[in-house]
KOLTIZA-882537 format. One record per residue: residue in three letters; x, y, z of N, C-alpha, C in turn. Coordinates in steps of 0.05 Angstrom, whole numbers, plus 5000, padded with zeros to 4 digits. Example, Ala and Ser with C-alpha at 12.3 -4.5 7.8 and 13.67 -1.06 7.14 Angstrom:
2
ALA526448865156524649105156526449345156
SER525749555142527349795143525850015157
***
This chain:
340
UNK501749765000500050005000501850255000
UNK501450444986502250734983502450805019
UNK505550975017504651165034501751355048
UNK500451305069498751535075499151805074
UNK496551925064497652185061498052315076
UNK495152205104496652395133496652095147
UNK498752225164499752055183499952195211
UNK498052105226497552155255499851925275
UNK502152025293502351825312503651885334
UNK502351845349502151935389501652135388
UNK499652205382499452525383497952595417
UNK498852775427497852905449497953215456
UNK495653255459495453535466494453595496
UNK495453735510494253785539494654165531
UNK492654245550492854525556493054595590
UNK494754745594495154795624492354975629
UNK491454885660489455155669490055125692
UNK489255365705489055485740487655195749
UNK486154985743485054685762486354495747
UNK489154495733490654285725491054245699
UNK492154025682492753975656490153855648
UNK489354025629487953835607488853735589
UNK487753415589489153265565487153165546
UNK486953315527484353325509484553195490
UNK487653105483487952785472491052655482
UNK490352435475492752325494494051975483
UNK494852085464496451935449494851795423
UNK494651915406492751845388494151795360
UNK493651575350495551525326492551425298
UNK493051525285491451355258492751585224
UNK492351395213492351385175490151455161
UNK491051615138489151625121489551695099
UNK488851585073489751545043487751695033
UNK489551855012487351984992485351814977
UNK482252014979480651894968479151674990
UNK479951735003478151585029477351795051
UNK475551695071473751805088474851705107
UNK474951825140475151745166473251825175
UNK471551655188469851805212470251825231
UNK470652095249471352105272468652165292
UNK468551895306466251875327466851995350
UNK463952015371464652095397462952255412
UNK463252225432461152475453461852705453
UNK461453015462461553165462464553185491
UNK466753265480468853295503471253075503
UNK470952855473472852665471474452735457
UNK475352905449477353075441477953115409
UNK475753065394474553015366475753245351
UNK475753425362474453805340478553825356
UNK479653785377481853865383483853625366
UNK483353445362485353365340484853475307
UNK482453565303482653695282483653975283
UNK483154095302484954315300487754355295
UNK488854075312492554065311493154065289
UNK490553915270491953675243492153975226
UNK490554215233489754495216492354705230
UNK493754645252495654795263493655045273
UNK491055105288490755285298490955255324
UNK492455175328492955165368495555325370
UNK496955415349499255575350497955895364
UNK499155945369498156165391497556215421
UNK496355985417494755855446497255745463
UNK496355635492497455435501498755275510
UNK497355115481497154795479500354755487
UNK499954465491502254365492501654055472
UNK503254115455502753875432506053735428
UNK505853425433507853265426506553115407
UNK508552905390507852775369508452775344
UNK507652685319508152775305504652785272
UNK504852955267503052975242503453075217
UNK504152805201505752795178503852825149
UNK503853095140501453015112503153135094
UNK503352905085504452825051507652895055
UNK508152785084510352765096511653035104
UNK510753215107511453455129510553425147
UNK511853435170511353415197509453685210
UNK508053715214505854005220506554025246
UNK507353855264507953915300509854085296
UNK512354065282514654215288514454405266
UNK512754455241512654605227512755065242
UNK513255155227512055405236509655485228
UNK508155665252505755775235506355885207
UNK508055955196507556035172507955845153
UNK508555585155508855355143506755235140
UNK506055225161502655075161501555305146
UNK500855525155498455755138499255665114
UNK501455685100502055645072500955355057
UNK500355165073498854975066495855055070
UNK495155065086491755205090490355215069
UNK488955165058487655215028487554965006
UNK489155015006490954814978491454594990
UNK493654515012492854185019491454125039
UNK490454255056488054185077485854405085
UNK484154375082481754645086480754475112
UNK478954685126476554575145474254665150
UNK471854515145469254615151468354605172
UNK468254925188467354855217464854865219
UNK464454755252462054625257460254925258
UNK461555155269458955405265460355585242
UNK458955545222460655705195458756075208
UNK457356095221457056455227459456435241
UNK460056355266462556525281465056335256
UNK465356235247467356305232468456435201
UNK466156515188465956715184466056925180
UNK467857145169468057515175465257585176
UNK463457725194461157805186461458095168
UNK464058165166464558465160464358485125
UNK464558245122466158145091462857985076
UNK463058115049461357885042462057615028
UNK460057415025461557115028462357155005
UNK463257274985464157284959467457334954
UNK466657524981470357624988471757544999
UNK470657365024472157105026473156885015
UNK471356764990472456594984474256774959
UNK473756944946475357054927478057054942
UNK478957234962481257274981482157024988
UNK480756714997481756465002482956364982
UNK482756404955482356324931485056444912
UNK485256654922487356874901490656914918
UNK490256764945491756724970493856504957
UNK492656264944494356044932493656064894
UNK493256284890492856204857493156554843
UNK495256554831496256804825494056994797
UNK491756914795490157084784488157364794
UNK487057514772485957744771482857714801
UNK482257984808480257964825477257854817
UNK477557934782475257844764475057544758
UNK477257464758477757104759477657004776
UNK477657124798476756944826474057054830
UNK473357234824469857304825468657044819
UNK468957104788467956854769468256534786
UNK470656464794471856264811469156154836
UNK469156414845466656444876464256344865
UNK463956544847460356404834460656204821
UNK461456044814461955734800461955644828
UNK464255724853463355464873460455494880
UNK460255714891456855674902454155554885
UNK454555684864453355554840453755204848
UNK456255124855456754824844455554624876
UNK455554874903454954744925450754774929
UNK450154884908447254934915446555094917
UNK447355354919445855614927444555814907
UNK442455844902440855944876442356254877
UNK443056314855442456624841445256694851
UNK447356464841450256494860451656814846
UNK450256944823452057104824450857334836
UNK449057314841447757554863447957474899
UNK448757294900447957204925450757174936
UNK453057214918455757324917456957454936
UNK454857684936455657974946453657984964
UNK452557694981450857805005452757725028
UNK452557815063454057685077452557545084
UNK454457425117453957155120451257165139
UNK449757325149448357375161445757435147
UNK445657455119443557425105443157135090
UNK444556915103443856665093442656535115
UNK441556375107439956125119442555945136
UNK442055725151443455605165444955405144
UNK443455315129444655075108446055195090
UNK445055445085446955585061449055635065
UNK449055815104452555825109453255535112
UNK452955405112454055155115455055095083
UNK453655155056454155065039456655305026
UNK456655505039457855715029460955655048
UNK460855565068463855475078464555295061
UNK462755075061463854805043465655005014
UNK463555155008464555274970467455464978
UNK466955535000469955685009472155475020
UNK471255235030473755025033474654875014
UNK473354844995473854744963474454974949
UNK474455114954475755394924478155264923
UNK480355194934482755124924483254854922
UNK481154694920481654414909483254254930
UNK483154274960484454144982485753834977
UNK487353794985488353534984486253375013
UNK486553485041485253435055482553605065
UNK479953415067478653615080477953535102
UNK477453715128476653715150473253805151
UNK471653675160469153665175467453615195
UNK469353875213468053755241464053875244
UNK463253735252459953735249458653895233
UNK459053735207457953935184455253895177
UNK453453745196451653785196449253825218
UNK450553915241449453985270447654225262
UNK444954245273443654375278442454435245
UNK442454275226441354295206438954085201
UNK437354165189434453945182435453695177
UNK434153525168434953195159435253195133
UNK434153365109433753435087436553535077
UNK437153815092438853875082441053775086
UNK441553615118444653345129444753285102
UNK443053075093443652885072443953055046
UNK442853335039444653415014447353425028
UNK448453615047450753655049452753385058
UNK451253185057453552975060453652875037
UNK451852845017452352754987453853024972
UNK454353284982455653414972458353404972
UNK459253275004461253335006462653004985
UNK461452814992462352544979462752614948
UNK460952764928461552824900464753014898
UNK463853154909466853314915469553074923
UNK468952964938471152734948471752564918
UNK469752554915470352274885472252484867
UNK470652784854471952874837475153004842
UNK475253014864478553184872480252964881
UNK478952654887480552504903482052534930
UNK479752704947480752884975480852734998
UNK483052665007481952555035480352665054
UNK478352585071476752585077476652545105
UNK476052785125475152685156472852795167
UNK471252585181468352705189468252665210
UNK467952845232467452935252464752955260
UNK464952805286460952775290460452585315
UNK458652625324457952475356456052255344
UNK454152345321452552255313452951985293
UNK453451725300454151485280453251425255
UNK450051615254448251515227448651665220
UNK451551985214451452085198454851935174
UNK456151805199458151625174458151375174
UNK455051295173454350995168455350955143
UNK453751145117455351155096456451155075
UNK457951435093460451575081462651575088
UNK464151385111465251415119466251055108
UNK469051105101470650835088471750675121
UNK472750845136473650775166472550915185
UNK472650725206471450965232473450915251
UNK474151125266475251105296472951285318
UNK472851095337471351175360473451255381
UNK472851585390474951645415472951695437
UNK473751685458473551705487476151865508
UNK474952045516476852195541479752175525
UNK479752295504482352365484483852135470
UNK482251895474483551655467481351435445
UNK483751395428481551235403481650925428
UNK478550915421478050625437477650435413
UNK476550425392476250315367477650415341
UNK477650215324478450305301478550085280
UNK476250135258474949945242474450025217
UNK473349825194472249965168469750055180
UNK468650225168465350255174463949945181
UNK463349835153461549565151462549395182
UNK464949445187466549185218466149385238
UNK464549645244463649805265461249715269
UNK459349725253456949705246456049365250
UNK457549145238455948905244457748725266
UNK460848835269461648575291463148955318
UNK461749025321463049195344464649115377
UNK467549135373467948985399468449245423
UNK468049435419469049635448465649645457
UNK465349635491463349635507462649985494
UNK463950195499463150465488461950445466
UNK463150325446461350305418459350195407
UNK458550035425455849925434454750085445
UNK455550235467453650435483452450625460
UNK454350745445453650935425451350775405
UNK451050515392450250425372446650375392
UNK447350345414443850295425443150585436
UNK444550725429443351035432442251135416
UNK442851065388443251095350439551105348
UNK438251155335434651145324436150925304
UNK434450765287434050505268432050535250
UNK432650695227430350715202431050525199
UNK432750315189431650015167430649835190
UNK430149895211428049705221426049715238
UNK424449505247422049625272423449615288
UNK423549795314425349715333421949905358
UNK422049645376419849635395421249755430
UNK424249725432425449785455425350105448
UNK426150205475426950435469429250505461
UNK431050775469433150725460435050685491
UNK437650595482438650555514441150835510
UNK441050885535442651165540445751105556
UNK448151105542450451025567449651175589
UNK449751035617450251145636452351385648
UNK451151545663453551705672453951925649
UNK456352045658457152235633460852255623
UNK461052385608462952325603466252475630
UNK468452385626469652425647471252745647
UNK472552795662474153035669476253045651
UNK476153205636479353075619481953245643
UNK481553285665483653455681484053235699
UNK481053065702482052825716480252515712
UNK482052485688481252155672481651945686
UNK479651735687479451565714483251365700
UNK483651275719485051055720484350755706
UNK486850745693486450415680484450505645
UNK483150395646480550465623479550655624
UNK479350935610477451165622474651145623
UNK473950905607470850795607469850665624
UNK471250585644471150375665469850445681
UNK468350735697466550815708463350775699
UNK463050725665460950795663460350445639
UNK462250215642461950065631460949885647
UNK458149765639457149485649458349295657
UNK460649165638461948985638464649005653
UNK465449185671468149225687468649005705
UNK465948985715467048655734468048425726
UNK468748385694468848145684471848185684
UNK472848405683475748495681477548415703
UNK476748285732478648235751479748545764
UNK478848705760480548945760481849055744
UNK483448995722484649035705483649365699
UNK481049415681480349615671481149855691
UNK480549885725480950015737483950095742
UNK486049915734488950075740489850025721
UNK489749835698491549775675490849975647
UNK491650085638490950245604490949985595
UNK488349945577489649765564490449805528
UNK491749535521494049675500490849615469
UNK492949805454490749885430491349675408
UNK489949435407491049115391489949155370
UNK490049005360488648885332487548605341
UNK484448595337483548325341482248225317
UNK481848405302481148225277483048395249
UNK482848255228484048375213484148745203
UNK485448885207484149115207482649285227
UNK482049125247480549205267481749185301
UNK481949515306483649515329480849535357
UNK482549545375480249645403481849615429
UNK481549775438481949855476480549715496
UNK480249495502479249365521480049125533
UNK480049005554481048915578479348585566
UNK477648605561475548395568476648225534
UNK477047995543477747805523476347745495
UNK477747715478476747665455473847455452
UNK473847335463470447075471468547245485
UNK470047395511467747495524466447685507
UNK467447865499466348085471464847945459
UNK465547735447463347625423461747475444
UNK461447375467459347285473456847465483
UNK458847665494456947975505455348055479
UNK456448195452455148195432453248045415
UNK453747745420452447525401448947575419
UNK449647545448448347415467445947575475
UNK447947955487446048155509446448295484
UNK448348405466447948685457445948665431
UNK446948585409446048565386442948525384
UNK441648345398438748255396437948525405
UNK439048775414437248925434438549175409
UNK439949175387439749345373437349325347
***
């Protein structure tokens, strides 16, 4: 197999505060090849949106304290300078954030943004990147793109700024794109245009691909791989299809009986993980899931003081857990599955 184009490995970020170190990820390693999709799963506080920021270099300024390394298309971005990374920005990695108003200029109209994003990596006239702007919006959905050019971002609809970031993170044809919840707080109608928008775009530029989301049925699928994190740490890591029908982390199950089920009748309700998620200033000991997992007593203790190590139990398919390869499949065959 080809080199990956990004290459994530041990990555950790903590931020110091006045009540201790936050460690908002904490050793996190994964791959990803052009022309493919990652889904990045998770609760709100597992450190999802802060590894995409590293992979984008906006923690420079801040902080952070980042070890590791993040290699795309073999530049290292940890040790890079901010002006190394900005000079990539555009052209090999864009990101669509989760609130496109606050990120956004409200001062600027969306026309001049992407024109200015656009003319930043591509040495033509202000009338060629005009033209440039209204072809993207035009190409993301937005009616009457050459009037609607010169409106700001505060006279669009919620889906539109949403479709108008997407047309401003594609103006320069990204090698990577970032999408952390690109579809939060939008209808069901418009989720599913903007996730078939973003997949047409993926096929035609051959972009790698990361989706960011708490929500599982939004990279059921679009997403070629998934990793599931917890308290800054990937607990899973699978193709989609080996998330979805053989799931071995107790978390990922919690998440999948949380999930609604259009392809089928489903008469239970839904089941809710217990508890909430943990402190990232102070992450339990051993397993960070081990507070709020059913199955801890089967562990001998283990989960409570041991980390456990990040394997491969099936081909392709990694996971973080204590509890033996049989017990998983008997837990799943037996209690979980029948109740999804």
């Amino acid at each position: 197999m080809s080199e990956p184009f990004l290459d994530v490995r041990d990555l950790h970020v903590s931020f110091p505060t006045m009540d201790g170190l936050v460690k908002s990820v904490d050793g996190l390693s994964f791959q990803l090849q052009r022309g493919k999709t990652l889904g990045i799963v998770g609760e709100s506080g597992s450190g999802k949106s802060v590894t995409s920021l590293s992979i984008m270099g906006l923690h420079h300024g801040s902080n952070a304290q980042i070890t590791g390394q993040i290699l795309l298309d073999g530049t290292d971005l940890v040790g890079a300078t901010p002006e190394q990374v900005r000079a990539l920005r555009g052209k090999k990695m864009a990101m669509i954030f989760q609130d496109p108003l606050s990120a956004m200029h409200p001062f600027y109209t969306v026309g001049h943004q992407i024109i200015e994003a656009y003319r930043v990596h591509n040495d033509v006239s202000k009338s060629v990147a005009r033209k440039h702007a209204i072809d993207m919006l035009d190409r993301v959905g937005i009616p009457q793109a050459s009037s609607r050019v010169d409106d700001y971002p505060h006279q669009f609809s919620g889906g539109m700024r949403q479709r108008a970031m997407i047309a401003m993170a594609l103006s320069c044809d990204p090698d990577l794109l970032i999408a952390d919840e690109p579809t939060t707080a939008l209808d069901v109608t418009v989720q599913a245009q903007i996730l078939d928008l973003i997949r047409d775009l993926q096929s035609e530029f051959n972009s790698a691909v990361i989706i960011i989301t708490h929500d599982l049925g939004v990279v059921a699928e679009l997403a070629d791989d998934i990793m599931v994190m917890y308290a800054g740490r990937s607990m899973e890591y699978a193709s989609g299809q080996e998330v979805f029908e053989r799931p071995q982390h107790p978390y990922t199950w919690g998440l999948l009986g949380s999930m609604p089920r259009m392809d089928r009748e489903r008469t239970e309700r839904l089941i809710p993980i217990k508890g909430s998620p943990p402190s990232l200033i102070n992450v339990p000991s051993g397993c960070p899931f081990h507070p709020r997992c059913a199955f801890e007593s089967l562990t001998n203790g283990a989960s409570r003081t041991e980390r456990p190590d990040f394997r491969e139990v099936l081909p392709g398919h990694f996971v973080a857990c204590h509890l033996t390869d049989e017990e998983r499949r008997r837990i799943w065959e037996s209690e979980i599955r029948p109740m999804l």
